[in-house]
C-alpha positions as CSV (number, residue, x, y, z in Angstrom):
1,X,207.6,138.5,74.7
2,X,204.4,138.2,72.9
3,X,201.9,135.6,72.2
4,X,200.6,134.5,68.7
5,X,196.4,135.5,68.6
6,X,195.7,132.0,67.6
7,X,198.0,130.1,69.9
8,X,196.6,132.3,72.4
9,X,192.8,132.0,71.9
10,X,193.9,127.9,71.4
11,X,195.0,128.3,74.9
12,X,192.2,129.9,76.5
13,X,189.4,127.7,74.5
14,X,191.8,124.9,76.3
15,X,191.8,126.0,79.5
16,X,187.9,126.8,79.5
17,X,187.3,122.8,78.0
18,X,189.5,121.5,80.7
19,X,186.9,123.4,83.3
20,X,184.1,122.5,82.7
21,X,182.7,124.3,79.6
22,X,181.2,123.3,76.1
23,X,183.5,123.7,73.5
24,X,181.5,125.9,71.5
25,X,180.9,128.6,74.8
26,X,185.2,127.8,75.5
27,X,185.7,129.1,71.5
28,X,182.9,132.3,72.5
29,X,185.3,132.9,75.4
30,X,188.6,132.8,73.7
31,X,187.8,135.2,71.2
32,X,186.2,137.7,72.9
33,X,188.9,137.6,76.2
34,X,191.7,137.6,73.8
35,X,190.5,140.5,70.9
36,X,189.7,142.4,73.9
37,X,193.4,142.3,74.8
38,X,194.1,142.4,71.2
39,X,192.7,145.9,71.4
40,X,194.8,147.0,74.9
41,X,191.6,146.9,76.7
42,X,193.5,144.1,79.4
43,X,191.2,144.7,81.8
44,X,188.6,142.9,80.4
45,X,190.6,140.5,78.4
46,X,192.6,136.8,79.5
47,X,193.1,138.5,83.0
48,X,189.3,137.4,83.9
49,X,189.7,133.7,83.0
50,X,190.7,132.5,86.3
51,X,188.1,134.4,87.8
52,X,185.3,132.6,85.8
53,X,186.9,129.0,86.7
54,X,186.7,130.6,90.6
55,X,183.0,130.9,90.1
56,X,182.4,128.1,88.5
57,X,184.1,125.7,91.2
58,X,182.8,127.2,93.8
59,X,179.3,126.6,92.4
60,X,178.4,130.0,91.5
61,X,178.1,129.5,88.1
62,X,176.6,126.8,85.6
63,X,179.6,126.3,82.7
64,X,177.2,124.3,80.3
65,X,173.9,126.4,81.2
66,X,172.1,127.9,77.6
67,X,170.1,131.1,77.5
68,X,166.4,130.7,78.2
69,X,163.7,133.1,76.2
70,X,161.8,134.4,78.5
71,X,159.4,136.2,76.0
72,X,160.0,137.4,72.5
73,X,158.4,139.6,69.9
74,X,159.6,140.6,66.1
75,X,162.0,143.3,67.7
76,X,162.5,142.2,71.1
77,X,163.8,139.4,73.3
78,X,164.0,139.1,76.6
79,X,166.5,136.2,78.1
80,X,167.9,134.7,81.2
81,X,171.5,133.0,81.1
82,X,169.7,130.5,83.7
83,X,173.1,131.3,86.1
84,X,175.8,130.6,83.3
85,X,178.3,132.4,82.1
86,X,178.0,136.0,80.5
87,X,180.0,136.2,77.7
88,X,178.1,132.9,75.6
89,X,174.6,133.9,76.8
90,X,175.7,137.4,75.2
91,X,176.9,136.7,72.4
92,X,174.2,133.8,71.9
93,X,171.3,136.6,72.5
94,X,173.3,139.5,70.6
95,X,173.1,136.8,67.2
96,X,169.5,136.0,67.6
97,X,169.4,139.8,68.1
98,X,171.1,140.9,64.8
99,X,168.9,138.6,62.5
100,X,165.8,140.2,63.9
101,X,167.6,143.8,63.1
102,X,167.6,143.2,59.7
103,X,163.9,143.5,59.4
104,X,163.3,146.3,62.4
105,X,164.4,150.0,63.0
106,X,165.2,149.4,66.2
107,X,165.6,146.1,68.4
108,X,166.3,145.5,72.4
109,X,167.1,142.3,73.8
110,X,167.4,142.3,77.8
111,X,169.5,139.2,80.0
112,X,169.2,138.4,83.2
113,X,170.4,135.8,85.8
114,X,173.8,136.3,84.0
115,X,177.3,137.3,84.6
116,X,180.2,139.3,83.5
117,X,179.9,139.7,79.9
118,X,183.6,140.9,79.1
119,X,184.0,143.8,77.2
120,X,180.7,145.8,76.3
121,X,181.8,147.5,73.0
122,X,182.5,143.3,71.5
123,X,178.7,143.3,71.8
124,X,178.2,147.0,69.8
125,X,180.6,145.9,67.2
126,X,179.0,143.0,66.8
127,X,176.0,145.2,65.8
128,X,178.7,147.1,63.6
129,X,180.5,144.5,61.7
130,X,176.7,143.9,60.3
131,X,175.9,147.9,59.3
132,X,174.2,148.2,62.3
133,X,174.8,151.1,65.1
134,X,174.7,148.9,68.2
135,X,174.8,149.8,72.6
136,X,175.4,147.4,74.9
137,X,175.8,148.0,78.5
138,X,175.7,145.8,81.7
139,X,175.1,146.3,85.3
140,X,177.3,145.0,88.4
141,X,177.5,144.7,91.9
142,X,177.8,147.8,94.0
143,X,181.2,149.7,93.3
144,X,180.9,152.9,92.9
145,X,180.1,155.6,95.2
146,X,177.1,157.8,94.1
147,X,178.1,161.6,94.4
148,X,178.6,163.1,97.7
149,X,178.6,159.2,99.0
150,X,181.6,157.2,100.6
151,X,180.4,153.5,100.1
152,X,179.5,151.5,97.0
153,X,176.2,151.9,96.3
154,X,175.6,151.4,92.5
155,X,177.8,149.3,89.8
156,X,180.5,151.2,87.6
157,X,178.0,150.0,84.8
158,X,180.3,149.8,81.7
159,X,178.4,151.3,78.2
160,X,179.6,150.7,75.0
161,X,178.3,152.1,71.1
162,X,179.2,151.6,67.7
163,X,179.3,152.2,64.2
164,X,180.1,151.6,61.3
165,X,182.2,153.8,58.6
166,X,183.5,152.9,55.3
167,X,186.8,153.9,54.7
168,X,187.4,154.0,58.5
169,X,186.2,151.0,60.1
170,X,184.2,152.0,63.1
171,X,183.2,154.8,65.7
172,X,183.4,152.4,69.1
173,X,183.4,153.5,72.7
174,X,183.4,151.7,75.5
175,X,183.4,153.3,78.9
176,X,182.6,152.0,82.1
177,X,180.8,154.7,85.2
178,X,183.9,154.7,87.6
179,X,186.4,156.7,87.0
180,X,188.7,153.5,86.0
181,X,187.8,149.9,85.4
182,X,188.5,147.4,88.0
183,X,190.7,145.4,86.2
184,X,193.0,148.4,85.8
185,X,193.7,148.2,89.5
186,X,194.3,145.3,89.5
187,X,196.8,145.2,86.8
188,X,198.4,148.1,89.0
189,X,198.6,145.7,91.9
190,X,200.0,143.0,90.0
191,X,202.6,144.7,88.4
192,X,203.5,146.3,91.8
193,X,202.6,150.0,90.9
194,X,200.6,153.2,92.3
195,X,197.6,154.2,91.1
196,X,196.8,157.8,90.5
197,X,194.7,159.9,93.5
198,X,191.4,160.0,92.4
199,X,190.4,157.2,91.6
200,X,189.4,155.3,94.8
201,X,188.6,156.0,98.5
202,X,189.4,153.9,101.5
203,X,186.6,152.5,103.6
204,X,187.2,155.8,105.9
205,X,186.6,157.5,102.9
206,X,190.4,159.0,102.2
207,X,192.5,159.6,98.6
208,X,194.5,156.8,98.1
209,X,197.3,155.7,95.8
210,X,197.6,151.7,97.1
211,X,196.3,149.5,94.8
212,X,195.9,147.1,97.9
213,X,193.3,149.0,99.6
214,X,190.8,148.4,96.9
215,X,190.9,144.5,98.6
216,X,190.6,146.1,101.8
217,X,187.1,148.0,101.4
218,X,188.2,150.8,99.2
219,X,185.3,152.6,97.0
220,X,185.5,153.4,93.3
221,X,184.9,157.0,92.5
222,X,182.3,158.0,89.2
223,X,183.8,159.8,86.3
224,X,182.9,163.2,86.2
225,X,181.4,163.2,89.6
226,X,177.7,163.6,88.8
227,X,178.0,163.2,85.3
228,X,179.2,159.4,85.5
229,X,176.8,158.5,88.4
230,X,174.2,159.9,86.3
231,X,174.9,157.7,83.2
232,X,175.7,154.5,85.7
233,X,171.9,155.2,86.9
234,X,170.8,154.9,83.2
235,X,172.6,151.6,83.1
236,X,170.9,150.6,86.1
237,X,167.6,151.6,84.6
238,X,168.6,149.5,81.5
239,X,169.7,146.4,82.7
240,X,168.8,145.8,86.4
241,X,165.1,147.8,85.9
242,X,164.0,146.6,82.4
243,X,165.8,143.1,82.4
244,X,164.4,142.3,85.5
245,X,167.6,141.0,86.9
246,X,169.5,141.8,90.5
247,X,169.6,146.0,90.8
248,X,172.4,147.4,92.6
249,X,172.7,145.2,95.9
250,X,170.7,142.5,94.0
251,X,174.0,141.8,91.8
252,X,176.7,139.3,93.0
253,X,179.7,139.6,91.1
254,X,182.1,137.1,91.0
255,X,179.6,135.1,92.7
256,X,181.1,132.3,95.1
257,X,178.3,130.9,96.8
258,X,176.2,127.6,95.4
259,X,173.2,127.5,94.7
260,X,173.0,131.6,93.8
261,X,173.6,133.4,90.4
262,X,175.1,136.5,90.2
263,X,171.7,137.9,88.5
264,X,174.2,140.1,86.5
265,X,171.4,142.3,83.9
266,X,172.8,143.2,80.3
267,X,171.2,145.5,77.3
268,X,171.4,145.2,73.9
269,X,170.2,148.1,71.5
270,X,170.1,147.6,67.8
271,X,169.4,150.8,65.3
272,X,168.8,149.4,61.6
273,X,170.1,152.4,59.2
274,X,168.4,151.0,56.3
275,X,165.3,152.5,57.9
276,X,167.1,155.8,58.1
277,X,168.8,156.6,55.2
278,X,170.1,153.6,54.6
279,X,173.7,151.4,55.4
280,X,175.4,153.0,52.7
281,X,174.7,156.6,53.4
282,X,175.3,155.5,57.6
283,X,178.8,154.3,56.9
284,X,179.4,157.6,54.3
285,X,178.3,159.9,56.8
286,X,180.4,158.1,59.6
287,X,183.5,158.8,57.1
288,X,182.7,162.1,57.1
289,X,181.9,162.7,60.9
290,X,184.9,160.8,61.4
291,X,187.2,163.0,58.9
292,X,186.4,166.1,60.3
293,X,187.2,165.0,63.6
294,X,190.5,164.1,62.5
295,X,191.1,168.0,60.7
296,X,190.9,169.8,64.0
297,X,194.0,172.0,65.0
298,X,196.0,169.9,67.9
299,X,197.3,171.3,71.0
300,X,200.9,171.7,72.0
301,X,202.4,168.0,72.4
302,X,199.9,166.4,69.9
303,X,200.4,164.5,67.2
304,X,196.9,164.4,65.9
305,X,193.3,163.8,67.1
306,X,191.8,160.0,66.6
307,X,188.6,159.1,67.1
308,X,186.8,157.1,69.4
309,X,187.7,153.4,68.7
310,X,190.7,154.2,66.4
311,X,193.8,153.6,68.9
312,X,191.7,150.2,69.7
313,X,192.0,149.6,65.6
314,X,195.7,149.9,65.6
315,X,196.8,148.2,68.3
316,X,194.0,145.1,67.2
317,X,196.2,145.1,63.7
318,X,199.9,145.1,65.3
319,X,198.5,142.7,67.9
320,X,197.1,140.2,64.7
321,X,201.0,140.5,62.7
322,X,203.2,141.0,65.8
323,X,201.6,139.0,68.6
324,X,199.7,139.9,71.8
325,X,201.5,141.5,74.6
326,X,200.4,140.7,78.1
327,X,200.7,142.4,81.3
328,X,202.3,140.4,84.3
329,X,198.9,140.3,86.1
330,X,197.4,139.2,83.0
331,X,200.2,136.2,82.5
332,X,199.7,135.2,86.1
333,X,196.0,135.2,85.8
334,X,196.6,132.7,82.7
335,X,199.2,130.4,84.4
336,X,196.7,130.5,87.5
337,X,193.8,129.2,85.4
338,X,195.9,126.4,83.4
339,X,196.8,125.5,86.8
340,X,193.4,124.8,88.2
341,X,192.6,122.7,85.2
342,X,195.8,120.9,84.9
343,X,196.5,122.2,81.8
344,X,200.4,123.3,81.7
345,X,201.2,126.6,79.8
346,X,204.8,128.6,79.7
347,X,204.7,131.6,82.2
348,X,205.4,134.6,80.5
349,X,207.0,137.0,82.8
């Protein structure tokens, strides 16, 4: 059975009022959780809510705290989230952000003393819902083995891009360093399933296919081997290094302890195409980058080739006339959260 998008974001804003958090952050929340899952990106979406209600009574994060500017410049802002939650200080700083892009070639804005942001590429396409070509990336708490490692040294340090086309609506990628998100095992455990060899180790350092051991010490393996520990040290380099917030053991995630912020770093890159050419000639040029993409020969077994972002599209528009379809973790991550605020919502299993 599916849920109704506005019934759904309704739902969350509630559930994020009932703990603690001002309405206007609770609305910020709902609507990036929920498009997220809109788009089949579940990992990131209403499955986190509980989790952020966790943090928050055990005094690990501030629900009403506002982003302080830290310095500032004509291109640039540097910001903390003063120990409150990641997705409002984002999407505060990304706004303040895209009014200085309209003026600028290129724009940075850096957060620190924040925490789990979401979904990276809601931030790029922010940027390219306004003709911009946005990044945004984030850093976490050790996950991730570094090549030729066994134990979590470095975040899986999700990266996103976008931009803007015109007859197609965006290029957008979102990937995180590891070879899979979290979230995606955990949506394995919930639902009672495997998970493919190769994508974690046990704390002995063995292949494993249980879910369960990712509780139970278990390591996260980089995509690509080199490649993705090589682009999660970028992130690093980004967020912990240039936004001055927690590096690598420095983060704490999911923090539960009061009186300490997770010190979560994010990045936000702007690129201003009117200074390159212009926004008309960017979103032509995307079309056509985009088009001939789409003309190349299949293999065996496919039906065509899509481009990054375009599955994300689709399933965002059946989502909007059809409903949003959870998975069981997800459902149970919901039911858990109404739950701790008192709130009562129908299970859907």
């Amino acid at each position: 059975m599916k849920r109704r998008v506005g019934e759904l974001k309704d739902t969350v804003a509630a559930i994020c009022r009932a703990g603690g958090i001002p309405a206007a952050d609770a609305e910020m929340i709902a609507d990036v959780l929920v498009t997220t899952d809109m788009r089949g990106i579940h990992s990131h979406g209403v499955v986190r809510l509980a989790r952020y209600l966790d943090c928050i009574r055990a005094g690990g994060i501030k629900p009403a705290a506002e982003p302080v500017i830290l310095s500032e410049s004509a291109n640039s802002i540097m910001a903390s989230a003063d120990g409150g939650l990641g997705i409002p200080a984002s999407m505060k700083i990304m706004l303040r952000l895209l009014n200085k892009a309209e003026n600028s070639a290129i724009s940075i804005a850096t957060i620190n003393h924040s925490d789990h942001y979401g979904a990276a590429g809601h931030y790029a396409m922010m940027a390219a819902e306004r003709g911009f070509v946005g990044f945004s990336m984030s850093n976490t708490c050790p996950l991730v083995a570094p090549t030729g490692g066994r134990a979590a040294a470095i975040g899986n340090n999700p990266f996103a891009y976008a931009a803007p086309g015109k007859k197609h609506r965006a290029v957008l990628f979102d990937v995180c360093m590891s070879k899979v998100a979290a979230g995606k095992i955990e949506i394995a455990r919930g639902a009672g399933k495997k998970i493919p060899t190769g994508w974690i180790l046990t704390k002995d350092g063995k292949d494993t296919d249980d879910p369960n051991e990712y509780w139970r010490g278990a390591v996260m393996l980089p995509f690509a081997e080199h490649k993705g520990y090589g682009f999660a040290t970028m992130v690093e380099a980004m967020t912990g290094v240039l936004a001055m917030s927690g590096m690598m053991s420095g983060v704490n995630s999911w923090n539960m302890q009061p009186g300490r912020d997770a010190d979560t770093g994010h990045c936000f890159i702007v690129v201003n195409p009117t200074f390159f050419g212009g926004k008309d000639a960017l979103r032509e040029r995307i079309d056509a980058m985009i088009d001939e993409l789409k003309r190349c020969p299949t293999v065996e077994g496919a039906n065509e080739v899509l481009y990054p972002g375009e599955l994300e599209w689709r399933r965002e528009a059946t989502a909007r006339a059809e409903g949003v379809e959870l998975p069981v973790a997800s459902e149970k991550e919901l039911a858990r959260a109404a739950e701790m605020t008192g709130l009562k919502i129908r299970f859907i299993s």
